[in-house]
C-alpha positions as CSV (number, residue, x, y, z in Angstrom):
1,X,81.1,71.4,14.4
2,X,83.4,70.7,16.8
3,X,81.0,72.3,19.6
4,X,83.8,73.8,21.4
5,X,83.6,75.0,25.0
6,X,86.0,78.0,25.0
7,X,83.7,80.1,23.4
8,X,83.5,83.3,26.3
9,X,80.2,84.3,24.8
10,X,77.6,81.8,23.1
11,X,74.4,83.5,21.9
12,X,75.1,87.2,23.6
13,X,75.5,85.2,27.1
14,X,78.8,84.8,28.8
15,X,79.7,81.2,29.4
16,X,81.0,81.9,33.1
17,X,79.1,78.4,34.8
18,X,82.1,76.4,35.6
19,X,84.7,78.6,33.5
20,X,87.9,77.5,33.7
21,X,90.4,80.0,32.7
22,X,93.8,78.0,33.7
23,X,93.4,75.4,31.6
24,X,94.4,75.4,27.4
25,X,92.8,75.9,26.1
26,X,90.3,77.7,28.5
27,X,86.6,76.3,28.8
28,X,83.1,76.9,30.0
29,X,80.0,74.3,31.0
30,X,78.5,74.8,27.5
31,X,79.9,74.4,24.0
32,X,78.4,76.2,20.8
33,X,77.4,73.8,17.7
34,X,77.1,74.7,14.3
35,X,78.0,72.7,10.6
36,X,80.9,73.6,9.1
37,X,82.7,73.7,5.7
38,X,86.4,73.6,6.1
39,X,87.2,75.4,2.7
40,X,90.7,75.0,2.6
41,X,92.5,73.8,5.8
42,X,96.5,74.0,4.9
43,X,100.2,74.9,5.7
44,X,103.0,74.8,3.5
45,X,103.3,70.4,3.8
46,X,99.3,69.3,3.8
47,X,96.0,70.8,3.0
48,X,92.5,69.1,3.3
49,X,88.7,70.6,2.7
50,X,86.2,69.2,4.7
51,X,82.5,69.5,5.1
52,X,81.1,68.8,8.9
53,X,77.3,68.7,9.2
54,X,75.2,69.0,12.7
55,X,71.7,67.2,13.4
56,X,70.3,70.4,14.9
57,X,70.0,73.7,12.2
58,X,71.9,76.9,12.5
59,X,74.1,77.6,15.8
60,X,73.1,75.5,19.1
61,X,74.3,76.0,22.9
62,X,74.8,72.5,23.7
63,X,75.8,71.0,27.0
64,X,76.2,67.9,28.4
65,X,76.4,64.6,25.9
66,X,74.9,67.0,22.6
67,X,78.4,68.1,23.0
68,X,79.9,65.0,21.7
69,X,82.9,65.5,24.0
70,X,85.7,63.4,23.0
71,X,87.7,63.3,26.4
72,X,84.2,62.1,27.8
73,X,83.9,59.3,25.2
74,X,81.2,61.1,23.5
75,X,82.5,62.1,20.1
76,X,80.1,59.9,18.3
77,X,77.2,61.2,20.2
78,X,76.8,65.0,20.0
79,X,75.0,66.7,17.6
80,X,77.6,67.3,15.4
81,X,79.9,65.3,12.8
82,X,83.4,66.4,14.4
83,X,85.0,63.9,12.0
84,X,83.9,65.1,9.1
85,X,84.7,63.7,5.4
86,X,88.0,65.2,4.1
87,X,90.0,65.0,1.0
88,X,93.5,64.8,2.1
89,X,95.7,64.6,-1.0
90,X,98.7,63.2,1.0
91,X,96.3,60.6,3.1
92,X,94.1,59.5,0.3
93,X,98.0,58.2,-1.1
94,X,99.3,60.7,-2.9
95,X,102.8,61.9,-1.6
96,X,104.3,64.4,-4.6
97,X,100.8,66.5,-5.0
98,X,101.8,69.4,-2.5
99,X,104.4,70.6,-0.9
100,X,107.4,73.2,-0.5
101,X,109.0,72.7,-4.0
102,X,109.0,72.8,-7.6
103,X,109.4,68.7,-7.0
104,X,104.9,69.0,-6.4
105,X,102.7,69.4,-8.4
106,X,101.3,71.8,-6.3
107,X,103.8,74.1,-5.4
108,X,103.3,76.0,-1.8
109,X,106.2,78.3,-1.9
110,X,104.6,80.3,-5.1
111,X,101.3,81.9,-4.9
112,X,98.2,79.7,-5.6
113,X,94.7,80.3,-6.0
114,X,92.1,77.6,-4.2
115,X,89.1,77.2,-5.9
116,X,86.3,75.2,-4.5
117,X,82.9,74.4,-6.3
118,X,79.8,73.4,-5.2
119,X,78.1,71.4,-7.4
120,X,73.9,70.2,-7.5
121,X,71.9,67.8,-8.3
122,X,69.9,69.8,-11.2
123,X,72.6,72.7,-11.8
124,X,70.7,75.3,-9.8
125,X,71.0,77.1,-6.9
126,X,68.0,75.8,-5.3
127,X,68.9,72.2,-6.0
128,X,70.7,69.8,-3.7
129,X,74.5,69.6,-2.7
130,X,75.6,66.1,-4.7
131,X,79.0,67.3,-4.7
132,X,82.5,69.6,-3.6
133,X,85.0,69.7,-6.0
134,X,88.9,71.3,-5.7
135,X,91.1,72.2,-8.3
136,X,93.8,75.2,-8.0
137,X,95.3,77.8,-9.9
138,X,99.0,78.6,-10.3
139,X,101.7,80.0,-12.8
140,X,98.3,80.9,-14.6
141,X,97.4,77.0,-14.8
142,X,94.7,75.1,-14.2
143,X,95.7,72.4,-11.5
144,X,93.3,68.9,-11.1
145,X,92.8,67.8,-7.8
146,X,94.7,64.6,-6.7
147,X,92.9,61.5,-7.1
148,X,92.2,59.6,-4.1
149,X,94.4,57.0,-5.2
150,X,94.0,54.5,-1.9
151,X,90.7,53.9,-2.9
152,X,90.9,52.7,-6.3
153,X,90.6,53.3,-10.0
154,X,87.0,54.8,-9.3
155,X,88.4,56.7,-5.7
156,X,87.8,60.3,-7.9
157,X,89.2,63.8,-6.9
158,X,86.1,65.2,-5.6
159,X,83.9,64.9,-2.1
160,X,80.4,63.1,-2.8
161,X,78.5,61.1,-0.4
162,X,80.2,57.9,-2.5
163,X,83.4,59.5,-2.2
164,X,82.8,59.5,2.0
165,X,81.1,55.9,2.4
166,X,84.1,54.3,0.3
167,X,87.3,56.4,2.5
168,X,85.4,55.8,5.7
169,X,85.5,52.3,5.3
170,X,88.8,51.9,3.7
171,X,90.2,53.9,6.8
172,X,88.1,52.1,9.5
173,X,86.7,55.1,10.4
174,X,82.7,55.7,11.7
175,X,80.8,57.8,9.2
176,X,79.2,60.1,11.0
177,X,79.1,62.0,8.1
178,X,76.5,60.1,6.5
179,X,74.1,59.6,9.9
180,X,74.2,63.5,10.6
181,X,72.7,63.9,6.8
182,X,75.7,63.9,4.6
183,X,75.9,66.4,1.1
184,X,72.3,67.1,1.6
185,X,72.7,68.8,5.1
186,X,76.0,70.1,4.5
187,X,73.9,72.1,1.1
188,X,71.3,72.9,3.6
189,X,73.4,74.6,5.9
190,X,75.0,76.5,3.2
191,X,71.5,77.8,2.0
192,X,70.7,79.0,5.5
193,X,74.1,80.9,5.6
194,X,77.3,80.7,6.6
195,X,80.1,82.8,8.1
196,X,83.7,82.9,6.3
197,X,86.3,83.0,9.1
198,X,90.1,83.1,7.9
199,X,92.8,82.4,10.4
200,X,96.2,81.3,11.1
201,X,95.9,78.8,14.4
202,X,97.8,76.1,16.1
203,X,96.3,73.4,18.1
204,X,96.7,72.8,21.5
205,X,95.0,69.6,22.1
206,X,96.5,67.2,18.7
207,X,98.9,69.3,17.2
208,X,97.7,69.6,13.7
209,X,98.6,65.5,13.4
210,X,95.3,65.1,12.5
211,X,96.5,67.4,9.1
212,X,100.2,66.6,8.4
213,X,101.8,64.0,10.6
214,X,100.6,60.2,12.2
215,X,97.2,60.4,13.3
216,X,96.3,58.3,15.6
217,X,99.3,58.1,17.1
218,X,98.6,55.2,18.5
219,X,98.1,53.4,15.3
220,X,100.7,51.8,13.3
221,X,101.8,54.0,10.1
222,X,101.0,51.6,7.7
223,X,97.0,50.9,8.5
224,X,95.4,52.9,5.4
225,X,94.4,56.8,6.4
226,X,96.8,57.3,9.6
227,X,99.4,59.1,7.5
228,X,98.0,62.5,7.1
229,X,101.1,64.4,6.2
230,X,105.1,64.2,6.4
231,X,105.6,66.5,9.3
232,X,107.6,64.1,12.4
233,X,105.2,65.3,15.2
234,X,106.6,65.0,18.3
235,X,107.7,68.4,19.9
236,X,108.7,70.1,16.4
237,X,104.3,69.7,16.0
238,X,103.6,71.4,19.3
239,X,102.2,74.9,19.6
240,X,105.1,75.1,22.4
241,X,107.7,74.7,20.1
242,X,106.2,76.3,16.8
243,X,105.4,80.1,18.5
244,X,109.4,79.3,19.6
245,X,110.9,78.6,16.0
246,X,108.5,80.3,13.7
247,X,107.4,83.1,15.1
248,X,107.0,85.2,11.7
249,X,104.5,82.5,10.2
250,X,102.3,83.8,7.9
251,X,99.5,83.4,5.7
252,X,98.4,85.9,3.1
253,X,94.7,85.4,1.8
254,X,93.7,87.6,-1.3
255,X,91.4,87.9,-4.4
256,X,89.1,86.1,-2.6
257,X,86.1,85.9,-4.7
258,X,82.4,84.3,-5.0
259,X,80.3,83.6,-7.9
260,X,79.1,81.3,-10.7
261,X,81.1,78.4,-11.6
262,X,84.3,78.6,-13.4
263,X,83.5,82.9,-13.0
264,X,86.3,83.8,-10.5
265,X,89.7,82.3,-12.4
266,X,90.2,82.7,-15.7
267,X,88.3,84.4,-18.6
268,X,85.2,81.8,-18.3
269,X,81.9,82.7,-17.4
270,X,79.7,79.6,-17.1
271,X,77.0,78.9,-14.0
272,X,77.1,77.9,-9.9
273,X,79.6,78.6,-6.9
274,X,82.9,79.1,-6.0
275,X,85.4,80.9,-3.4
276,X,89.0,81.2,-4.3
277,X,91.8,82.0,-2.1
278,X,95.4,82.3,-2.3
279,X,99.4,82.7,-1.1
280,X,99.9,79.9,2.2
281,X,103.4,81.3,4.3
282,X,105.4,78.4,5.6
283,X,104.2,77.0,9.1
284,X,106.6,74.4,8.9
């Protein structure tokens, strides 16, 4: 969704018109576009799930303002929701929930399973995506999500459309979310097909603060939503300075499995979705 220009190939052609391989990262004239489901975006000190949804269907070369190019002032006007609507644990106001200890109630330096379950309006496969919900797995324990405790009594510990309008406008943020389709494109996408990539990445152009530190850095600490995680930023947030220090990061995804609700953990065997995934190495 973010319709990234450093693809070398986009739709078997190579994106050599204006290629500029000295830059970082490198990019071409065109970007690729496509909506996304961030299933579980994490390190050791903050995690997040987000859906992103696109205005055009299936995977688009886009060029010029379809782009949504953020250095260009654009971000709001590609074809693409590069915002998304996440559940952040730590941003929605919950500090203790996960992190490298015994102390959380989520406990990264032990093995945990991620399940995520994708929920419709009539129970089916064929009906339409109301809602995404997260819970995990450890010491043999079902974990709730966090509650999205900034947002109220009624904030709840799952993505909906609801969910997205109320944190969007308790953060001051735009919903592109909701004007590129919201829940029902995001299901729509997923019935069309999607890809499951699994990586271990840094980021070059905001340094992961946009997961686990201040973000924007610009904004003071205490406006709702900037907080996103406890890592300082700074240089110890830099790709620079984490390929230096932690060379031997590691993640180690297993057991990763797809099926009816409440099918992949457990002894249960009851209806729907869900992946699970498990054991995050420390990043940080």
């Amino acid at each position: 969704a973010q319709c990234p220009h450093d693809m070398k190939f986009i739709k078997g052609e190579a994106n050599v018109l204006e290629w500029n391989h000295t830059a970082d990262p490198p990019y071409g004239h065109y970007g690729i576009c496509c909506a996304e489901m961030d299933i579980w975006e994490a390190n050791s000190m903050a995690t997040a799930y987000t859906p992103h949804t696109c205005d055009k269907p299936g995977s688009t070369r886009c060029e010029g303002i379809d782009c949504g190019d953020t250095l260009k002032g654009e971000r709001y006007k590609g074809i693409c929701d590069k915002d998304g609507c996440d559940f952040n644990p730590y941003r929605l106001g919950n500090r203790s929930y996960y992190g490298i200890s015994s102390n959380f109630t989520v406990d990264t330096s032990r093995p945990v399973s991620v399940v995520t379950q994708f929920l419709t309006e009539d129970g089916t496969d064929e009906g339409e995506l109301l809602e995404v919900r997260r819970f995990y797995v450890q010491d043999g324990q079902v974990v709730p999500n966090s509650e999205a405790i900034i947002l109220g009594p009624d904030g709840g510990n799952s993505i909906t459309d609801d969910f997205c309008n109320a944190s969007k406008v308790k953060f001051g943020d735009i919903n592109d979310f909701a004007k590129k389709g919201g829940m029902r494109e995001m299901g729509a996408a997923m019935d069309r097909g999607m890809v499951l990539a699994l990586s271990l990445w840094d980021d070059t152009l905001v340094h992961m603060l946009w997961l686990d530190s201040r973000y924007p850095v610009d904004d003071p600490p205490t406006k709702p939503g900037v907080m996103r995680g406890p890592c300082p930023g700074g240089k110890f947030s830099t790709p620079a300075y984490l390929r230096e220090n932690h060379p031997d990061a590691s993640v180690v995804y297993s057991s990763i499995k797809f099926g009816e609700i409440n099918s992949t953990f457990g002894d249960s065997t009851r209806g729907g979705r869900q992946l699970t995934s498990a054991f995050l190495g420390r990043q940080q």
